[in-house]
C-alpha positions in Angstrom: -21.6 24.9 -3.7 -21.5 21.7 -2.2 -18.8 20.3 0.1 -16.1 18.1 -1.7 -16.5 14.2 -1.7 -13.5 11.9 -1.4 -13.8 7.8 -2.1 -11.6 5.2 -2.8 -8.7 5.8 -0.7 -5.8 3.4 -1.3 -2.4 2.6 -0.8 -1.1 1.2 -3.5 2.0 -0.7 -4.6 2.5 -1.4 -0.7 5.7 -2.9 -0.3 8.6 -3.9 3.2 8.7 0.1 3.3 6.9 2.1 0.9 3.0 2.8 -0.3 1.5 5.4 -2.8 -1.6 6.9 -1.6 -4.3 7.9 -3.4 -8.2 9.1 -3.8 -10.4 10.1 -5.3 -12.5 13.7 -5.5 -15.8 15.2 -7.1 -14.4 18.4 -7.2 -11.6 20.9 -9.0 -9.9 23.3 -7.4 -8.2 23.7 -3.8 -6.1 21.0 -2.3 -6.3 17.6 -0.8 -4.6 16.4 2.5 -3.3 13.6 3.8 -1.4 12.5 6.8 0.3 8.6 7.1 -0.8 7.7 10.8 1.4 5.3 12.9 -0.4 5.1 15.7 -3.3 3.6 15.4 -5.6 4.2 18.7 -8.5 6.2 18.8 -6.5 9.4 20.4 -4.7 9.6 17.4 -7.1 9.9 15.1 -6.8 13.4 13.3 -9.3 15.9 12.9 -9.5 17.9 9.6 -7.4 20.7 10.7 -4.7 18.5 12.1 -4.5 16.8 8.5 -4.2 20.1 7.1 -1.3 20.9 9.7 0.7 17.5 8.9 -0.7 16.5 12.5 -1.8 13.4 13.8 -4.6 13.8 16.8 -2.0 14.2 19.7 -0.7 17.3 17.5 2.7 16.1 16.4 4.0 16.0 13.1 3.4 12.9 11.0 4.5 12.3 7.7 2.6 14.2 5.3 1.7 15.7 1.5 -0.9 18.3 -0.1 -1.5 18.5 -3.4 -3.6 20.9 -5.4 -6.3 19.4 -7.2 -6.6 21.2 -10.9 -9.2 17.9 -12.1 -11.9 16.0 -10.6 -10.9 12.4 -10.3 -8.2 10.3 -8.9 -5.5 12.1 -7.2 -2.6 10.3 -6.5 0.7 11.5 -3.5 3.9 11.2 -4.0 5.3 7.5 -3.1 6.0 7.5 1.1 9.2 6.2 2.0 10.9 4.6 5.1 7.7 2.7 6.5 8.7 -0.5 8.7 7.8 -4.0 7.1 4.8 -5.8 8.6 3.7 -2.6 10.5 0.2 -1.6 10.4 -0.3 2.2 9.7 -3.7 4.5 8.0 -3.5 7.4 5.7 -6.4 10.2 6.5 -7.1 12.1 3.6 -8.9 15.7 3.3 -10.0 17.7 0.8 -10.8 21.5 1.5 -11.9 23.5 -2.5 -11.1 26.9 -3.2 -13.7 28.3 -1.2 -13.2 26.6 1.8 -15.4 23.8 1.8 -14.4 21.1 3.4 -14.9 17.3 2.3 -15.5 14.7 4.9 -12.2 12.8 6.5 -11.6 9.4 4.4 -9.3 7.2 5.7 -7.9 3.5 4.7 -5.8 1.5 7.1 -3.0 -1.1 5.6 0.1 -3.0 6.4 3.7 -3.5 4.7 4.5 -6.1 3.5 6.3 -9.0 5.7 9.6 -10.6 4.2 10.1 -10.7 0.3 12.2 -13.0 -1.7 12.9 -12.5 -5.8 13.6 -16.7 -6.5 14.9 -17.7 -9.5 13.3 -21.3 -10.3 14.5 -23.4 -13.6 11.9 -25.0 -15.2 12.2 -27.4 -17.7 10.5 -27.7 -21.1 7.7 -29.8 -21.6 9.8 -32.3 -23.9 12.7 -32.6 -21.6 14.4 -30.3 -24.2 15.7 -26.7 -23.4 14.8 -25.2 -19.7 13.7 -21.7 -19.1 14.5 -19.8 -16.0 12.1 -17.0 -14.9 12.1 -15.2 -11.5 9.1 -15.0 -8.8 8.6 -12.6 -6.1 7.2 -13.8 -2.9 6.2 -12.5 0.5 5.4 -14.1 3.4 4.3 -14.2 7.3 3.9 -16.8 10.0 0.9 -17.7 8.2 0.8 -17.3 4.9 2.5 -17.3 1.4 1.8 -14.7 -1.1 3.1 -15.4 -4.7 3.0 -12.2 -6.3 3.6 -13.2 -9.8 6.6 -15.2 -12.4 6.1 -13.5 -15.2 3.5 -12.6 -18.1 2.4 -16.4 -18.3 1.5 -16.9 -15.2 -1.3 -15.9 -12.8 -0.5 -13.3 -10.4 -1.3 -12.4 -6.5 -1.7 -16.4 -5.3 -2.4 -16.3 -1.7 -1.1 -20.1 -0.2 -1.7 -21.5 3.2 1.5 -23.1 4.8 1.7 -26.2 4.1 -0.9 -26.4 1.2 0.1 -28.7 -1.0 -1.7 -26.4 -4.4 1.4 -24.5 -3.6 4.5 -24.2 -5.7 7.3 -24.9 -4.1 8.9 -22.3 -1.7 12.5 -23.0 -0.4 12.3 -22.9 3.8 14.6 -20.1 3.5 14.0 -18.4 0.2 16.6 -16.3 -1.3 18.4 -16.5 2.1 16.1 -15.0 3.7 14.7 -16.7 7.1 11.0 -15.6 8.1 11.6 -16.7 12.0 
């Protein structure tokens, strides 16, 4: 039997201090490993038993979940909590089957999110009628702004240079928050 295959590692729904990981295997049976990696130098990088052991590659406990794998397919962790906002971190995945084959290491490396504001903008209707009022979440760093959606009706995930004027407007200090 051939020696599991994990792709597509992610870290999804990544927010100020949480991320759900996930991959994906060609193989049932036995369980998958992963490790969240804070360090991100080239000591630290885990080998396959120190993922196994909830290790990273100085030997100390990291945060960490296994999971048994009963389909092929996508496998997803439970969410990881208590990450620091704009930090940069990896997750290090594993998969070993129930014979002891072991798949190759699969990382992904990531970063929380920044600062986030929900603003509540009031926009009003196209025949100076009756406004609407809809809320928008957005994050943002020294150099960017990331609109991450309004609602149904409009487009989501808008990345905006500062100062570009394409931009909707963003309050200096959105929803009290100051980015400095």
């Amino acid at each position: 039997m051939a020696n599991p295959v994990l792709t597509n590692p992610q870290a999804n729904f990544t927010t100020l201090t949480t991320t759900i990981p996930s991959c994906h295997t060609d193989s049932i049976g036995g369980v998958i490993y992963m490790v969240l990696i804070t360090d991100l130098t080239a000591n630290a990088i885990p080998s396959d038993d120190q993922i196994k052991a909830g290790q990273n590659g100085y030997g100390d406990a990291v945060q960490n979940e296994n999971i048994a794998v009963s389909l092929g397919g996508t496998q997803t962790f439970t969410q990881l909590t208590g990450l620091s906002s704009r930090t940069d971190y990896a997750l290090y995945f594993v998969h070993e089957d129930a014979i002891g084959n072991t798949s190759e290491i699969l990382f992904i490396a990531f970063n929380t999110l920044s600062y986030v504001a929900d603003i509540e903008e009031t926009f009003p209707d196209n025949e100076g009628g009756i406004s609407s009022t809809a809320h928008s979440l957005w994050t943002w760093d020294d150099e960017h702004v990331d609109h991450i959606g309004w609602d149904a009706e409009t487009i989501i995930g808008s990345t905006f240079e500062i100062g570009d004027d394409s931009a909707p407007h963003v309050p200096d200090d959105p929803g009290g928050i100051n980015p400095t």
